[in-house]
Backbone as a chain_set.jsonl record, in Angstrom:
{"seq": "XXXXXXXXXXXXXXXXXXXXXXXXXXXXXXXXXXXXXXXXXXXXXXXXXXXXXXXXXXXXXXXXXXXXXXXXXXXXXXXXXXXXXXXXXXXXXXXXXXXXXXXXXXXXXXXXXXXXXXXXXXXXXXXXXXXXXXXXXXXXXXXXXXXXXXXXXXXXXXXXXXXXXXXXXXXXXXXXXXXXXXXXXXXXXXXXXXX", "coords": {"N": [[19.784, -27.688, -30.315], [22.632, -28.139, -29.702], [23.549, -28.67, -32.124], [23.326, -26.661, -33.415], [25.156, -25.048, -32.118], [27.443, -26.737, -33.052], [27.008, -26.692, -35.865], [27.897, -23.764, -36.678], [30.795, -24.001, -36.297], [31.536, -25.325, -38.461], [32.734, -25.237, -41.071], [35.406, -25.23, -39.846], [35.175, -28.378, -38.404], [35.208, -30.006, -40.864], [37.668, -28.933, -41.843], [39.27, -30.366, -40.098], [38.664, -32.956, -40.513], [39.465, -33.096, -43.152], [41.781, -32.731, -42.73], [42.405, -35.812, -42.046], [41.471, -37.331, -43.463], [41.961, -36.438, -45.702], [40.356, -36.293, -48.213], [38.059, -34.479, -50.178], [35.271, -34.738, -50.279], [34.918, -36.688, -48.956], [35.411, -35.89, -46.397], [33.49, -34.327, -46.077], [30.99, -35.509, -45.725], [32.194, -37.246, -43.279], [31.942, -35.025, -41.207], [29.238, -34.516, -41.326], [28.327, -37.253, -40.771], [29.302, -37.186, -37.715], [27.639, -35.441, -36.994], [25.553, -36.338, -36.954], [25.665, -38.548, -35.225], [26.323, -37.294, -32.674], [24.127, -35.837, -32.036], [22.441, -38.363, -32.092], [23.764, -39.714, -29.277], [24.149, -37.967, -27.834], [23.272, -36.449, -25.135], [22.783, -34.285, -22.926], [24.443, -30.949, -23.521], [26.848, -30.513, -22.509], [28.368, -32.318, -21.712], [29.94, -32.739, -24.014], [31.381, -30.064, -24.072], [33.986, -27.463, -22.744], [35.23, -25.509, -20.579], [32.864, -23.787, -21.264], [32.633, -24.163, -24.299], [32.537, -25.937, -27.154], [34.078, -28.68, -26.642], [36.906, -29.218, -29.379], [38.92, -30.906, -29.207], [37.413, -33.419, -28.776], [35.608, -33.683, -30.97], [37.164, -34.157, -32.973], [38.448, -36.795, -32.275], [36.085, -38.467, -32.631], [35.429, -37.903, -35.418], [37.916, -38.849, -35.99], [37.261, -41.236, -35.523], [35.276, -42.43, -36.778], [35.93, -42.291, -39.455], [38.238, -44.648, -39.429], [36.162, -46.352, -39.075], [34.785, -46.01, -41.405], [36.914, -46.79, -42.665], [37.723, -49.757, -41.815], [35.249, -50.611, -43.125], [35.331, -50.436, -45.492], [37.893, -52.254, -45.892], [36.687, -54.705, -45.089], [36.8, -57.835, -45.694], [34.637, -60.518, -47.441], [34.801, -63.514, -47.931], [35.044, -64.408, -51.177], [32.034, -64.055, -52.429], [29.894, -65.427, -54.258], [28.064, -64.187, -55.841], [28.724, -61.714, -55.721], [30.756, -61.368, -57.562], [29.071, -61.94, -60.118], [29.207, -62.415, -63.188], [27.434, -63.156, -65.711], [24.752, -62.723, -66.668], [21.772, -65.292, -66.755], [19.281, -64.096, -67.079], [19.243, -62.768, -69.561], [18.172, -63.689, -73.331], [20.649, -65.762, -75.28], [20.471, -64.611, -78.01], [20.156, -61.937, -77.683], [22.992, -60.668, -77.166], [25.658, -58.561, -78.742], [26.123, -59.772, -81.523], [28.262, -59.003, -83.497], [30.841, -58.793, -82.007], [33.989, -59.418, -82.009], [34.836, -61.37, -79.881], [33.414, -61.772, -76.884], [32.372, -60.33, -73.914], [31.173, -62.213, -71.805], [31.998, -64.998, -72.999], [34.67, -64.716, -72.009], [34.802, -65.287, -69.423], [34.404, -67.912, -67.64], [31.806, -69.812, -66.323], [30.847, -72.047, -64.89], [33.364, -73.024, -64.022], [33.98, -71.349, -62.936], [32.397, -71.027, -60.901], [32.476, -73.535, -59.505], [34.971, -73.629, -58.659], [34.722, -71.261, -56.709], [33.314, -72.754, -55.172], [34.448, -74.518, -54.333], [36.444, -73.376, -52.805], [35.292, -71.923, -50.285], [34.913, -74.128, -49.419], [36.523, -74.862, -48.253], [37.603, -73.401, -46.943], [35.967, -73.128, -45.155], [36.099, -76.049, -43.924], [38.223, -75.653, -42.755], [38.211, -73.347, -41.088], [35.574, -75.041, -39.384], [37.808, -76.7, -37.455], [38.747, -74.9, -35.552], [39.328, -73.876, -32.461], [35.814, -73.305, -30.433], [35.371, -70.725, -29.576], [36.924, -69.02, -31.28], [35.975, -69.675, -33.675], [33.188, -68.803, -33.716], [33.785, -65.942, -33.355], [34.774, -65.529, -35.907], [33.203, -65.996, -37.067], [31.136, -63.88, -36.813], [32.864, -61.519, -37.454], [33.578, -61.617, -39.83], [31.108, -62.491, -41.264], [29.132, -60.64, -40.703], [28.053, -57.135, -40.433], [28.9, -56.114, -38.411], [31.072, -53.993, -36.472], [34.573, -53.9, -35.05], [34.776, -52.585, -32.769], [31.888, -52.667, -31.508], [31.062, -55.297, -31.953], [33.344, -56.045, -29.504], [32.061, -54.228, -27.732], [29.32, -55.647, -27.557], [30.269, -57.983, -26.829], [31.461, -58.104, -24.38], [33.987, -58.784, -24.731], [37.561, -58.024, -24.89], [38.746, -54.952, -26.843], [41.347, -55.169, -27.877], [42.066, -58.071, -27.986], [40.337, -58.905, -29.403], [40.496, -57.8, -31.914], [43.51, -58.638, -32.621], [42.898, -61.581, -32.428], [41.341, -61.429, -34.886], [43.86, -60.595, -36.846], [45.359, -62.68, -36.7], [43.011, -64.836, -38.118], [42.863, -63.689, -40.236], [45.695, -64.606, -41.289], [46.295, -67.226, -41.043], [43.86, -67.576, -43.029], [44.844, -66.757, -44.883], [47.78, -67.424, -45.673], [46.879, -70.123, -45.866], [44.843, -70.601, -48.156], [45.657, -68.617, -49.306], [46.832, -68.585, -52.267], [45.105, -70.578, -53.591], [43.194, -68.339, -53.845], [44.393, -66.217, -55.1], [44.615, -67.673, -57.565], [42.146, -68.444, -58.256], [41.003, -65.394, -58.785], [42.753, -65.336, -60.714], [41.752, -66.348, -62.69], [42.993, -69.325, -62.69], [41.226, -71.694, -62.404], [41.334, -74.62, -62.923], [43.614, -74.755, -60.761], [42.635, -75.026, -58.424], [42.191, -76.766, -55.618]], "CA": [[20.609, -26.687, -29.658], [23.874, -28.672, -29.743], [23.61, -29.078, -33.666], [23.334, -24.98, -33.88], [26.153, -24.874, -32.271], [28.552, -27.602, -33.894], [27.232, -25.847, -36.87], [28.808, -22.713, -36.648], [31.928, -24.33, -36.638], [31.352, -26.249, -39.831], [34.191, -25.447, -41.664], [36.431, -25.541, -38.709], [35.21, -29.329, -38.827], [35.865, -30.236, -42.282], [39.174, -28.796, -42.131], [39.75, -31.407, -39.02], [37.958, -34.147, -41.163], [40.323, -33.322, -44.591], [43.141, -33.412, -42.532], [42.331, -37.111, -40.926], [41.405, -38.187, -44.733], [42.443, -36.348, -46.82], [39.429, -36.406, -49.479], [37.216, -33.69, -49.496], [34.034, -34.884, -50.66], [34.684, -37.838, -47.301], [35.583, -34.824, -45.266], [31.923, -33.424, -46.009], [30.529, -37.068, -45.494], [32.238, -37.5, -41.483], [31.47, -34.362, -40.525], [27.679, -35.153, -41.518], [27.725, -38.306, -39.809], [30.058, -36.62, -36.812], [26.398, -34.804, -36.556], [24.111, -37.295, -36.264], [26.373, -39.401, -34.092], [26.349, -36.191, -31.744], [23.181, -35.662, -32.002], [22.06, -39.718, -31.195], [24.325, -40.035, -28.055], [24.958, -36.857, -26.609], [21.844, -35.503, -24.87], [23.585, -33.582, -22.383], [25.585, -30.697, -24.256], [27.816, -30.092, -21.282], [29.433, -33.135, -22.252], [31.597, -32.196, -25.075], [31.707, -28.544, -23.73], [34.967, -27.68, -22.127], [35.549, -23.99, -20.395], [31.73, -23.576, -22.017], [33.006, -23.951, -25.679], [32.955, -27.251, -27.93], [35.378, -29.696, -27.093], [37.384, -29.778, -30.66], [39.586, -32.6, -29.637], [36.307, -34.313, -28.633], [35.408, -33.709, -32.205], [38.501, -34.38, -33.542], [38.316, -37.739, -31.564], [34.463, -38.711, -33.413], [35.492, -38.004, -36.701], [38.848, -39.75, -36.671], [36.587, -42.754, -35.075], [34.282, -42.56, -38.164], [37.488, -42.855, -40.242], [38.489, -45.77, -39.06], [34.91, -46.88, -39.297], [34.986, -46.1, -42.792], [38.084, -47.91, -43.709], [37.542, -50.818, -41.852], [33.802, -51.167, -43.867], [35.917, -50.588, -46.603], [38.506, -53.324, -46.243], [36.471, -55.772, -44.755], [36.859, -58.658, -47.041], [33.755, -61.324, -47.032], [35.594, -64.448, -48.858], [34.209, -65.096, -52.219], [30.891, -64.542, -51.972], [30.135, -65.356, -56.064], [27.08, -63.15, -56.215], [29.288, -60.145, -55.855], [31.223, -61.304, -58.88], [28.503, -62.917, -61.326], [29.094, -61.083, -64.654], [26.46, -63.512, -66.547], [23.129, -62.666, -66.458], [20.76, -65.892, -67.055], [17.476, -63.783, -67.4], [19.206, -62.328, -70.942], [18.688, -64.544, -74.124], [21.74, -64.982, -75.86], [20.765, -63.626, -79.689], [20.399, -60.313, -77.72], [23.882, -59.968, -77.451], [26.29, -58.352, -79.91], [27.403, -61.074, -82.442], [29.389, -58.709, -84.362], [32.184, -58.936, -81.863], [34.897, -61.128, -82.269], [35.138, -62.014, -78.494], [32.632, -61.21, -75.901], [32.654, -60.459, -72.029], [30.849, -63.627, -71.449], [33.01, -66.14, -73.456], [35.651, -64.984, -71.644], [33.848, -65.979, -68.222], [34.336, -69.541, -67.477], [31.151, -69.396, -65.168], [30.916, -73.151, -65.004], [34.14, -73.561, -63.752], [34.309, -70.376, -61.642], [30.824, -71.156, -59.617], [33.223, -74.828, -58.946], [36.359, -73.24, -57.688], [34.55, -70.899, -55.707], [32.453, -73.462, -53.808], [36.004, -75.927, -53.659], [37.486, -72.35, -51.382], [34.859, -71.831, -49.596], [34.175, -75.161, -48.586], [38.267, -75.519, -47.999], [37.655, -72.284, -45.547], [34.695, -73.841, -43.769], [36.529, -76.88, -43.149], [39.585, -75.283, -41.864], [37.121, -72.693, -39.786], [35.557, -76.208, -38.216], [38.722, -77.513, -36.559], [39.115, -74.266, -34.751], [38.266, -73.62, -31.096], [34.262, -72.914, -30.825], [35.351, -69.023, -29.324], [37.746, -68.604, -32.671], [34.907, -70.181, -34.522], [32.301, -67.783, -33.376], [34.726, -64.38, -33.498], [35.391, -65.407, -37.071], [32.018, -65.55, -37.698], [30.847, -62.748, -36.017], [33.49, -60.031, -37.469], [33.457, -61.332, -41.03], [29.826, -62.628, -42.054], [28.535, -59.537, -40.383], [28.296, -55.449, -40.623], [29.708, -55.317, -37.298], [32.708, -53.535, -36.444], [35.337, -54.842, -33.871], [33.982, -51.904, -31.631], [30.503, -53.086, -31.543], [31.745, -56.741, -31.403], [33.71, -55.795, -28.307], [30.707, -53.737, -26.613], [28.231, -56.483, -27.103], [30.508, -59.048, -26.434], [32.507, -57.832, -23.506], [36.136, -58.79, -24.42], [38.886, -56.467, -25.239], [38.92, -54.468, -28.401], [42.829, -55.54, -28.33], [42.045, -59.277, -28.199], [39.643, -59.041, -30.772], [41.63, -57.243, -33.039], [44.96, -59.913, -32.33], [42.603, -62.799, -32.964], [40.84, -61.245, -36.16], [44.311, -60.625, -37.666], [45.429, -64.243, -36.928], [42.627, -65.491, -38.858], [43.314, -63.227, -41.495], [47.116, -64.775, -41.656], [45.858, -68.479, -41.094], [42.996, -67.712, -44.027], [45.825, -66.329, -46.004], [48.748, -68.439, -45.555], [46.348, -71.41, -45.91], [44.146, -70.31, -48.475], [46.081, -67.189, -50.099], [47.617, -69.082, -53.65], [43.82, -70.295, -54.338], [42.358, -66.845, -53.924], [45.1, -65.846, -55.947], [44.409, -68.343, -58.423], [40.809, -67.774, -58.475], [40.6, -63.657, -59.421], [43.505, -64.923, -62.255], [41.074, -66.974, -63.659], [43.174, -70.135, -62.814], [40.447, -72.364, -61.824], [41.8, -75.837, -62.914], [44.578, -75.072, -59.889], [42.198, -74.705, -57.255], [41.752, -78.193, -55.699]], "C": [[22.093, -26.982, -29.874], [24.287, -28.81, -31.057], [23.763, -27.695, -34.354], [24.905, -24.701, -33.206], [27.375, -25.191, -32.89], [28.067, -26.783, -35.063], [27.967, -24.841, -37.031], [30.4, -22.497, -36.831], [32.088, -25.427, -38.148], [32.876, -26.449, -40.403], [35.387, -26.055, -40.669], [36.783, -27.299, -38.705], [35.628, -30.229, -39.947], [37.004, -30.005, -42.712], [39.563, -29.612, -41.305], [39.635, -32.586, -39.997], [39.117, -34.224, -42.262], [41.724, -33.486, -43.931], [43.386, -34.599, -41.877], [42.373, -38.205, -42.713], [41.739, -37.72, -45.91], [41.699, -36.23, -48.703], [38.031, -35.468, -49.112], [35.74, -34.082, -49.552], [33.956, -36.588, -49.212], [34.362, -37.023, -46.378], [34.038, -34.247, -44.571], [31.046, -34.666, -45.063], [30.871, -37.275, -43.764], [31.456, -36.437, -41.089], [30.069, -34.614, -40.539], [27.441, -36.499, -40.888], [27.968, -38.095, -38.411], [28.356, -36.239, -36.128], [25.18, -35.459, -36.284], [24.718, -37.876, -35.329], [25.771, -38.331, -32.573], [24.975, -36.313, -31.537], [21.738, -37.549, -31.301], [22.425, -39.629, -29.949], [24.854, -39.131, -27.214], [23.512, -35.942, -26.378], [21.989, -34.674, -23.928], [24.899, -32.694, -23.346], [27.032, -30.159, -23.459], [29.012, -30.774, -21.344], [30.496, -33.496, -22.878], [31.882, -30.978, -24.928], [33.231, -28.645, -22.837], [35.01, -26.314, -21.939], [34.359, -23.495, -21.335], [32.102, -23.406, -23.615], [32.941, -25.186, -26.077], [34.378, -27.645, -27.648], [36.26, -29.459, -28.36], [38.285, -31.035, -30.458], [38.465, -33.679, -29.16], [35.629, -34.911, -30.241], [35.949, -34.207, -32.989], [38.585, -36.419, -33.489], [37.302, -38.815, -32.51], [34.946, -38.647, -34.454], [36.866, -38.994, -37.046], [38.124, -41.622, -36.199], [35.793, -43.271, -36.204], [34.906, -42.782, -39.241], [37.198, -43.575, -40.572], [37.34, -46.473, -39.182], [35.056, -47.596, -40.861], [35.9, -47.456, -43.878], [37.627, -49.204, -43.111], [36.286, -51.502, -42.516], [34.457, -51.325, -45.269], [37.12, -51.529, -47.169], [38.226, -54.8, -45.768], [36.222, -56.829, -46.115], [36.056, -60.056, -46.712], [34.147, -62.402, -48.015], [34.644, -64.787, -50.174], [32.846, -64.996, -52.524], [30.283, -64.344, -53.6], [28.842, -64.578, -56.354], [27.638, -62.056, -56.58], [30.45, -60.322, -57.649], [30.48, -62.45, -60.448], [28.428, -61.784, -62.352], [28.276, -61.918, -65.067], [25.33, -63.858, -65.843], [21.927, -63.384, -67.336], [19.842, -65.41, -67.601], [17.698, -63.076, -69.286], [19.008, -63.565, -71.676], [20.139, -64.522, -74.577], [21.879, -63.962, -77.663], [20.729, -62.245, -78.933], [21.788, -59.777, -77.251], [24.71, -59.609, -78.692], [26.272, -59.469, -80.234], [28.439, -60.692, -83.156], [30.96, -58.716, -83.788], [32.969, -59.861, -81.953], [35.334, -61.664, -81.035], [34.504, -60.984, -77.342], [32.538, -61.349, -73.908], [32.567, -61.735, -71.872], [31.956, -64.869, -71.841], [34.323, -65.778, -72.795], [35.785, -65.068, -69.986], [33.605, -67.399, -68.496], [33.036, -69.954, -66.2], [30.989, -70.278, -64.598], [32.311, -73.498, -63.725], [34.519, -71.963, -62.576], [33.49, -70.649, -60.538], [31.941, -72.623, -58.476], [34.143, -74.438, -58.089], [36.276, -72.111, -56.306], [34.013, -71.39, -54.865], [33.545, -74.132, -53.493], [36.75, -74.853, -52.622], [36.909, -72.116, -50.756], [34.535, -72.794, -48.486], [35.628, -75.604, -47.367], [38.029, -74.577, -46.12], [36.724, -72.559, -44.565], [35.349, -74.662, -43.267], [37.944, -76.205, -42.515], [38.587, -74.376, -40.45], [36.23, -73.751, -38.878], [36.394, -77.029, -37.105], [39.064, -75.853, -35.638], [38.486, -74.475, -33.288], [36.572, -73.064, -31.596], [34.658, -71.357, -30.512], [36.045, -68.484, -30.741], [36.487, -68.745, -34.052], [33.94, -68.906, -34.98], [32.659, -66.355, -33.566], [34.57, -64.783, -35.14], [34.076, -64.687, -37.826], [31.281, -64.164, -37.842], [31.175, -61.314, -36.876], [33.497, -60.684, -39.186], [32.548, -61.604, -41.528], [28.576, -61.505, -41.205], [28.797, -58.114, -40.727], [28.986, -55.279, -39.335], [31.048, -54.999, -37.051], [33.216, -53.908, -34.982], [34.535, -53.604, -32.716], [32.87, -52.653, -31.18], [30.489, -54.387, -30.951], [32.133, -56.615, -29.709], [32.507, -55.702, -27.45], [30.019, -55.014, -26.234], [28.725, -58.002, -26.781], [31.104, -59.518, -24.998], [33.961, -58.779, -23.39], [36.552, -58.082, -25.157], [38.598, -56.367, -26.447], [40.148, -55.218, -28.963], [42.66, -57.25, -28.535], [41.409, -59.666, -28.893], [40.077, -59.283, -31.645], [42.973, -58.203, -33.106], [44.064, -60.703, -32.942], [41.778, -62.472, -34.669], [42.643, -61.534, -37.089], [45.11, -62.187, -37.791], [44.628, -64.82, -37.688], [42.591, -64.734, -40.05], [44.651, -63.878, -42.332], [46.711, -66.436, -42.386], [45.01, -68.167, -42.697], [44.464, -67.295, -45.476], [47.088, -67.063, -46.157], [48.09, -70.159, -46.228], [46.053, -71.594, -47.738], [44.657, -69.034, -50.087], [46.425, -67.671, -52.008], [46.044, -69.606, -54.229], [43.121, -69.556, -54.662], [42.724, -66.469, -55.064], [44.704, -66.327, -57.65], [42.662, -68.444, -59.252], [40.222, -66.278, -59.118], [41.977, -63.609, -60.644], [42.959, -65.902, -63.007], [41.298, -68.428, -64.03], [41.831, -71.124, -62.44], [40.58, -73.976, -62.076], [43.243, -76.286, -61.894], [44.013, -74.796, -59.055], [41.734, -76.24, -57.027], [41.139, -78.355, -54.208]], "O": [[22.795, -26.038, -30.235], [25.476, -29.094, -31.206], [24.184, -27.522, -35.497], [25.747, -24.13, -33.9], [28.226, -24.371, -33.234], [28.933, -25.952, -35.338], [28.957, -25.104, -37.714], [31.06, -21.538, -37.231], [33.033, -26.157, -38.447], [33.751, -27.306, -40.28], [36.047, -27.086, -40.79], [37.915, -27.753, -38.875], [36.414, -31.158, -39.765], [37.503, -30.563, -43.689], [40.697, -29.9, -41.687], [40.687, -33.178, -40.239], [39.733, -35.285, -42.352], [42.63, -34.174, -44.4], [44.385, -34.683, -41.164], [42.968, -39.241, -43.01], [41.819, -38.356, -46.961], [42.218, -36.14, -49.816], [37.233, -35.614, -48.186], [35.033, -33.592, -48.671], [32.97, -37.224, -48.839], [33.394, -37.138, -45.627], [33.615, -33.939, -43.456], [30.615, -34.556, -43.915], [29.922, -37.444, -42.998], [30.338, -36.679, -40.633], [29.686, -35.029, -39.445], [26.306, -36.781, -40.504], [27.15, -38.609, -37.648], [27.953, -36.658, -35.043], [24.174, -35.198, -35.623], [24.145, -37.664, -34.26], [24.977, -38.687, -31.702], [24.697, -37.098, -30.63], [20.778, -37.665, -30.54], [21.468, -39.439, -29.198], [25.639, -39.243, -26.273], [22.926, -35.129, -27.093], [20.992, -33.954, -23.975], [25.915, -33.229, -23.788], [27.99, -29.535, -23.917], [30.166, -30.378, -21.182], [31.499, -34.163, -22.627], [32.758, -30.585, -25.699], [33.59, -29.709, -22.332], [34.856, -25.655, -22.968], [34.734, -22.766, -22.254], [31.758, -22.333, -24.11], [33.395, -25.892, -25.176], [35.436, -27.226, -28.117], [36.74, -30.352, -27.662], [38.403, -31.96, -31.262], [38.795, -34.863, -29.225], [35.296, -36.05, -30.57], [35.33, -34.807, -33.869], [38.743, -37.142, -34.473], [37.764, -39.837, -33.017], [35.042, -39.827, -34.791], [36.946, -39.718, -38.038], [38.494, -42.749, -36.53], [35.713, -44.47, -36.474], [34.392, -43.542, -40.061], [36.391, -43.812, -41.471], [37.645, -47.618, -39.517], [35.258, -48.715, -41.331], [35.797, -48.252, -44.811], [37.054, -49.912, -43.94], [36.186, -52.729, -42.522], [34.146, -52.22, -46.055], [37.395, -51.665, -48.361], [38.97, -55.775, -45.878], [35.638, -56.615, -47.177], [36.563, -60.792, -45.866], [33.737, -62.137, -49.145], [33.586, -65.406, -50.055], [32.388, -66.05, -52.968], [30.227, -63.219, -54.097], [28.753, -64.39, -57.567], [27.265, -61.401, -57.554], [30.688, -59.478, -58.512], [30.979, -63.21, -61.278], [27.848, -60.699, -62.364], [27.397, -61.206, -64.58], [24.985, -64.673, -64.987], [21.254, -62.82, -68.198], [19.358, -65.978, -68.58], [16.771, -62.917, -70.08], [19.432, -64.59, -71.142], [20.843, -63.534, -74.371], [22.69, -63.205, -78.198], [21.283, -61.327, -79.538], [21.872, -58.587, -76.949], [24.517, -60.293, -79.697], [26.392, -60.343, -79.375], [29.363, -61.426, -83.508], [31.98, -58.674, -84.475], [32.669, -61.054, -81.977], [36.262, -62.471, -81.094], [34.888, -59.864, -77.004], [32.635, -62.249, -73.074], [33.559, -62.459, -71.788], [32.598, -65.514, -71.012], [35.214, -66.598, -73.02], [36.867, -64.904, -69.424], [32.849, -67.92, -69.316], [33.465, -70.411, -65.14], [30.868, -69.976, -63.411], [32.109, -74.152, -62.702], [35.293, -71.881, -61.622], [33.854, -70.516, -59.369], [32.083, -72.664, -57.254], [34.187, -74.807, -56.916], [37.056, -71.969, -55.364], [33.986, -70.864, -53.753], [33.691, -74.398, -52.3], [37.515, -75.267, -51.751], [37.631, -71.785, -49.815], [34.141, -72.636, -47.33], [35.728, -76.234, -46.315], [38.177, -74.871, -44.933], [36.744, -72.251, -43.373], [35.513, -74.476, -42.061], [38.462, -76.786, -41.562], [38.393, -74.722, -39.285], [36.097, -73.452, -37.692], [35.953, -77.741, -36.203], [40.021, -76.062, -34.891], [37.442, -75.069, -33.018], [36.219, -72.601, -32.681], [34.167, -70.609, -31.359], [35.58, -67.452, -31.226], [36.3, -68.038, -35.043], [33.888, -68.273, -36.035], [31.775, -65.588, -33.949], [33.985, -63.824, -35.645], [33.857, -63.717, -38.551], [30.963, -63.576, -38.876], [30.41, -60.364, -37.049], [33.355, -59.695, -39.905], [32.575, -61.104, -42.652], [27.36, -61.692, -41.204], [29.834, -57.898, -41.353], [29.668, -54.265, -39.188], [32.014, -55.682, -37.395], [32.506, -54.15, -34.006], [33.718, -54.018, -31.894], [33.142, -53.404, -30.243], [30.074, -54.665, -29.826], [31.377, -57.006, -28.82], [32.012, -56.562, -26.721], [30.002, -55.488, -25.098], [27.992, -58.963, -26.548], [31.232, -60.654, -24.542], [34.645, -59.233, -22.473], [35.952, -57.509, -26.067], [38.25, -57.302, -27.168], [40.185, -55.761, -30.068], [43.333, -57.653, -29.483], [41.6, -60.821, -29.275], [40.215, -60.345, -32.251], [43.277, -58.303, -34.295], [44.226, -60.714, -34.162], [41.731, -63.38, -35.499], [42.742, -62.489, -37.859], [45.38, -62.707, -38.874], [45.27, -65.655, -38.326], [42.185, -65.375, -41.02], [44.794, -63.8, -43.552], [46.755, -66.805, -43.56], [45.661, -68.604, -43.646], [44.682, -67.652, -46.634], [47.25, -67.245, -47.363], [48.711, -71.028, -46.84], [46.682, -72.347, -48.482], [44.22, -68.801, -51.214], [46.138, -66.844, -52.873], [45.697, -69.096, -55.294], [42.356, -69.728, -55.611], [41.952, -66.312, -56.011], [44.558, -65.592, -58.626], [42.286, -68.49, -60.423], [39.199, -66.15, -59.79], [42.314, -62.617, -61.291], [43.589, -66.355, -63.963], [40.67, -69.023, -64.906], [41.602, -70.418, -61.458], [39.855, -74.655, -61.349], [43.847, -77.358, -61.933], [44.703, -74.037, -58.374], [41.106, -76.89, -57.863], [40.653, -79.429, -53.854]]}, "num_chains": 1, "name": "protein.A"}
C-alpha cells in the first residue's frame, strides 16, 4: 500500500535523489533502496504521512541518509589488505603468457617484495593499534575490519554517533601521520623504503 503510493511519486524522487548526488544512474539506485528501506521499517504508513500526503522531507531525509551510506562504503579504506591487490596469478603456468612482449605486467610486479612490505605495514599498524586504550582498540576494530557503518556502530553500541565519528577520524590522522609515507611508498612501488 505504502510502496503504491511512494510510487506515484517516482520521478518526484529521483529528481530529490539527482539533486543530493548528482549521478543519475545512483539517483535510480537510492530511490530503489529508499523503497525497500520504507518498506522494511515503516509498517505504519501514517508515519511518513503529513496533512495525509507523503512526507517529502521525510524522503528527502532517507535518501540523503543512503548517500552518505554510500559514500562512506565507498571511502572506507581497509589498510592493505594484499588480496585486493594480487595481480599474479599462481594457478597460470608461465609459457602461457605472451613472450613476444618486451616487458610484461608481471615482471613489472615485484610480488616477493610487495607481499614483504605489506606484512612490515600491517604489522607496524597492529603494533601501534596494541598500545592504544582497549575502547580505541575495539572502535578501530569495529569501524574498519567490518561492513558496519558508524550509524549501526553507534545503535548497537550505545555511544554517540559524534564521539564515534571524532575518535574514527583521530585514528585515521594517527594511522596517517604515523604510517602515511609507507603507504605512500608502498602503491609507488618503493618497497626497499618501507622498514
Amino acid at each position: 500500500m505504502i510502496l503504491k503510493e511512494l510510487s506515484k511519486r517516482n520521478d518526484e524522487w529521483i529528481k530529490i535523489a539527482y539533486s543530493i548526488c548528482r549521478d543519475r544512474h545512483l539517483s535510480k539506485d537510492l530511490v530503489q533502496k529508499m523503497y525497500m528501506r520504507i518498506r522494511k521499517y515503516i509498517s505504519d504508513p501514517d508515519k511518513i504521512k503529513k496533512d495525509g500526503k507523503i512526507n517529502s522531507l521525510y524522503i528527502y531525509v532517507t535518501i540523503k541518509n543512503l548517500y552518505y551510506q554510500h559514500q562512506n562504503k565507498k571511502k572506507k579504506n581497509i589498510f592493505l589488505t594484499y588480496k585486493d591487490y594480487d595481480a599474479y596469478d599462481q594457478t597460470i603456468e608461465p609459457f602461457e603468457y605472451n613472450t613476444n612482449m618486451t616487458s610484461s605486467y608481471e615482471e613489472d610486479i615485484d610480488v616477493l617484495n610487495m607481499e614483504k612490505a605489506n606484512e612490515i605495514i600491517m604489522n607496524n599498524i597492529e603494533k601501534e593499534i596494541k598500545t592504544w586504550h582497549w575502547y580505541d582498540e575495539k572502535l578501530f576494530r569495529l569501524y574498519y575490519f567490518t561492513d558496519k557503518s558508524l550509524r549501526q556502530i553507534a545503535s548497537e553500541t550505545q555511544i554517540s554517533l559524534t564521539s564515534i565519528y571524532n575518535s574514527c577520524k583521530n585514528y585515521r590522522e594517527i594511522i596517517s601521520t604515523k604510517f602515511g609515507e609507507d603507504i605512500a611508498d608502498f602503491f609507488n612501488k618503493d618497497y626497499d623504503k618501507i622498514k
